[in-house]
N, C-alpha and C positions, 0 to 999 in steps of 0.2 A: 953303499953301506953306511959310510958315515954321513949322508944327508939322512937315514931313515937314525940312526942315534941321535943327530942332533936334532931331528924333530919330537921323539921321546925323551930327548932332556926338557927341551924347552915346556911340551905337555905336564911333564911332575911340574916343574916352576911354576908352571899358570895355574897349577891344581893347587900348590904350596900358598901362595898367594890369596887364593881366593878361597882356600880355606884362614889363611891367617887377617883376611879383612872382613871375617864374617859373613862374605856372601854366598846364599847357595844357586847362585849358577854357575852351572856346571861349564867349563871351560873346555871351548873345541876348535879347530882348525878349519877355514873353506879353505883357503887356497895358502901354496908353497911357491911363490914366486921365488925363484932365483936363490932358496933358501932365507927368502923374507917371508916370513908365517903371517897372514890375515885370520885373526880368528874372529869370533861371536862377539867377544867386547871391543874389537875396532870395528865391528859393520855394525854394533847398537852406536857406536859414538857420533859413526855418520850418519845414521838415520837422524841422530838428534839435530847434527850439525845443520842435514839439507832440511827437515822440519824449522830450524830458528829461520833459517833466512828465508823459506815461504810454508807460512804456516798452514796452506792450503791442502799440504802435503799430509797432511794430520787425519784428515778423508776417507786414504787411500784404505785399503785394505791390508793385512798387515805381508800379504804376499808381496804384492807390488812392492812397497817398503822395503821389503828385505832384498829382492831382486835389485832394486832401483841401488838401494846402498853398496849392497856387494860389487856392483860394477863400478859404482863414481870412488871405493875406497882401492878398489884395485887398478881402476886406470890411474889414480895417483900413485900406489907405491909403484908400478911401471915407469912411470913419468921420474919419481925418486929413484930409483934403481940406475936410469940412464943420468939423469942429472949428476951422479955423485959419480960419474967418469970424469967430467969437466969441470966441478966447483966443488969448496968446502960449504957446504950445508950449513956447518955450524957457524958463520961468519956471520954478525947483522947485516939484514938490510935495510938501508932506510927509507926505500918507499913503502916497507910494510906500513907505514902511520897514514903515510896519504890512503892506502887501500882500504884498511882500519875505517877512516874516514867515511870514504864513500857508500863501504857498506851499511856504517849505523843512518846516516843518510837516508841510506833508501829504505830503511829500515821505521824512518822517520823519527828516529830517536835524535836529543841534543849535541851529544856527546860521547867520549869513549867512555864514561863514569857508568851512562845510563847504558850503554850497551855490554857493559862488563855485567851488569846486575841482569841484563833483559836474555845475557846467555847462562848464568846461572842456573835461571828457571827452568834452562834445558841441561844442567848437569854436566857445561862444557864453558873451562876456565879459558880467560882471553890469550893466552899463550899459545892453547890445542888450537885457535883460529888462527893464530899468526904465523905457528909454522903451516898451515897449509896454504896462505896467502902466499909464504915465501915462496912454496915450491912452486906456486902458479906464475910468481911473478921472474923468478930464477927458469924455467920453463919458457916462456915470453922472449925472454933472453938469449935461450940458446937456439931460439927458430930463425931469430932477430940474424943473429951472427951466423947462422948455416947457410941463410936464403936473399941476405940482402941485400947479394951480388945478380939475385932471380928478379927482384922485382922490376915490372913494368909499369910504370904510370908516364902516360900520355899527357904530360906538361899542357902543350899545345891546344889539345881539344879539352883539357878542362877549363883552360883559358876562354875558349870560345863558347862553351856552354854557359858560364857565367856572364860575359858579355852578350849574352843573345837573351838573358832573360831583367835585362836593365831597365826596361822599360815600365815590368811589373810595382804598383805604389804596394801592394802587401802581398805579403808570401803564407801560403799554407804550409802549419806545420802540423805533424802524425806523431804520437803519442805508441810507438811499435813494440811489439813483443816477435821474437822469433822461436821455431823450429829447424835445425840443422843439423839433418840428417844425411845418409850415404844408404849406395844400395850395390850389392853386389854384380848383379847384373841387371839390362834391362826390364827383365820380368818381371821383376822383385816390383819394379817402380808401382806398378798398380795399385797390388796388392798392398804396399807400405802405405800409399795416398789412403786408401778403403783404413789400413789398422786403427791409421792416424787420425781421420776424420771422425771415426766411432768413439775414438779415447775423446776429442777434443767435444766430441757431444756428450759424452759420458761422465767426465770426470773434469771436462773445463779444460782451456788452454794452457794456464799455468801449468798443471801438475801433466797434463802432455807433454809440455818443452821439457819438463824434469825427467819421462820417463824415458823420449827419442830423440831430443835433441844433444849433439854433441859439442856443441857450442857452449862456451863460459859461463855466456850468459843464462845458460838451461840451470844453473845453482837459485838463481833469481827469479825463476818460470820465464826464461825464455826474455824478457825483460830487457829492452835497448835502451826506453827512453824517447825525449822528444827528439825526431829529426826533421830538417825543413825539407818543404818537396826537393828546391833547387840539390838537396844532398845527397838525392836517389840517382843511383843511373837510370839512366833515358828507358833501358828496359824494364826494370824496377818500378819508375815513376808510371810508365803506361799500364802496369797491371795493376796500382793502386792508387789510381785517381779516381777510378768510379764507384770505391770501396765506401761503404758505411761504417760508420763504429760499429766495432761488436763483429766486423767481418773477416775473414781474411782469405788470402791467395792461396791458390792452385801452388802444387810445387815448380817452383821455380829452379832450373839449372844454372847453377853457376860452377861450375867448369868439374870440380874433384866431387862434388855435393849436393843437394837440394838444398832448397829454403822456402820455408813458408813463414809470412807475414800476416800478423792482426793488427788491424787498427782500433787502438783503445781509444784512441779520443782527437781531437782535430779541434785546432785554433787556427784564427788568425792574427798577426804581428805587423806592424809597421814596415816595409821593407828598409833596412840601410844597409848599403852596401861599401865592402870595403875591398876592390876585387884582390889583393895581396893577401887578407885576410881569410879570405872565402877561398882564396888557391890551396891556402895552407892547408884550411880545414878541409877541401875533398883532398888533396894529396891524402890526409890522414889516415881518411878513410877508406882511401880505395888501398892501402897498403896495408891497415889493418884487417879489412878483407881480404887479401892474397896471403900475408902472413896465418893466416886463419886455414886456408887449404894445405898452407905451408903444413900448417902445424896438424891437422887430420893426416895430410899423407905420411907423412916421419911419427906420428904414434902410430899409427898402421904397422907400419913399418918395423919399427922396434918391438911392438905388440908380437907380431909372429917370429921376431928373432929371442924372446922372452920363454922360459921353461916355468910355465904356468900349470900347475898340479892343482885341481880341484880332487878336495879329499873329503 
């Protein structure tokens, strides 16, 4: 009884509101998470948000849009909801700037100057981006500290696959975009390969990774970046060595997940090798890969322990 009053207070307020700024849209609720209210003006904020950072999104039809928003703004206050059992929220972080960074970056803007002005244009002030950096990054944190006692990485054999490839003078590197995806059972797997394949002819890779992949990187279209071959595992590396630009893999199992990979583009570099250096970096990577299933299995998880009301 008093979650359905405090949901009718809250409704007067957002009506009060949005008649006293002038606006007439009409103010409504989808989802009551946990008595955290997602209404129509936080799923337009993140359609703008996941529009700035790939504008390819802008395409879409305005279903998909709204579909695609309501989920990536409700897996965050999920994400919010369990976070603020173990930290204060409101405390700076200060890798938000290095994040800040990376994003205008890829963004190919100079600066945070030019990226304050280049989110404007989408009617979303640099603060609304930085707390949702924080919780990603406060997120990251607490998979870090639940699971770091789970992680496996095989010292040894990545020693040995680095010195087995020394002999190489240049190393190819892949220019990747991914999708990362789950499927509930077996059967599912087909039929999601078939969804997937039709969106990625349809509507292009980017705005696939947006609409199926579960992965960080799906804010970005799915977006990795360059990696060298010697960075892929061995099963990885065999499914895309024979790959052209513009192509990409069959779903790939990795263990909690699928994955599928596009190769955007393909160079070659000099090889130098520095093997302490090159340990570090696949260490890196093969932990921020198992952190990654980490992190699907425990939102899973908390997901169905969550009192999620679509209204």
């Amino acid at each position: 009884m008093m979650n359905k009053i405090k949901i009718i207070l809250i409704l007067i307020l957002l009506t009060i509101v949005s008649t006293k700024s002038n606006s007439k849209e009409k103010v409504f609720i989808f989802y009551n998470v946990n008595d955290e209210l997602i209404t129509n003006i936080d799923v337009k904020k993140e359609s703008s948000y996941l529009i700035a950072l790939n504008n390819q999104l802008a395409r879409l039809d305005e279903k998909k849009i709204l579909n695609l928003s309501k989920e990536s703004i409700l897996r965050e206050t999920i994400k919010k909801i369990e976070l603020a059992k173990y930290f204060d929220l409101g405390v700076k972080n200060p890798l938000v700037d290095d994040y800040i960074k990376s994003f205008y970056l890829r963004l190919e803007l100079k600066n945070e100057k030019e990226f304050q002005v280049y989110l404007q244009g989408f009617g979303l002030p640099i603060n609304f981006v930085r707390e949702k950096i924080k919780i990603e990054i406060t997120w990251n944190k607490l998979i870090y500290e639940k699971f770091k006692g789970d992680l496996k990485i095989n010292k040894e054999k990545i020693r040995k696959e680095i010195e087995s490839n020394q002999d190489k003078i240049q190393e190819k590197i892949y220019y990747l975009s991914e999708i990362v995806f789950e499927i509930n059972n077996q059967n599912e797997l087909e039929q999601k390969k078939i969804n997937i394949n039709e969106s990625i002819k349809e509507i292009g890779f980017k705005n696939s990774a947006n609409i199926y992949s579960i992965s960080d990187s799906s804010k970005f279209g799915g977006e990795i970046g360059w990696v060298a071959e010697k960075d892929l595992s061995k099963k990885i590396f065999n499914l895309t060595k024979n790959l052209k630009i513009g192509e990409h893999t069959n779903p790939i199992n990795t263990g909690s997940s699928f994955l599928i990979l596009m190769i955007n583009d393909i160079k070659y570099n000099k090889k130098v090798t520095d093997i302490n250096q090159e340990m570090n970096k696949k260490i890196q990577i093969e932990t921020d890969r198992q952190l990654q299933q980490y992190s699907t299995i425990h939102y899973n998880k908390i997901k169905i322990n969550t009192n999620i009301d679509e209204l």
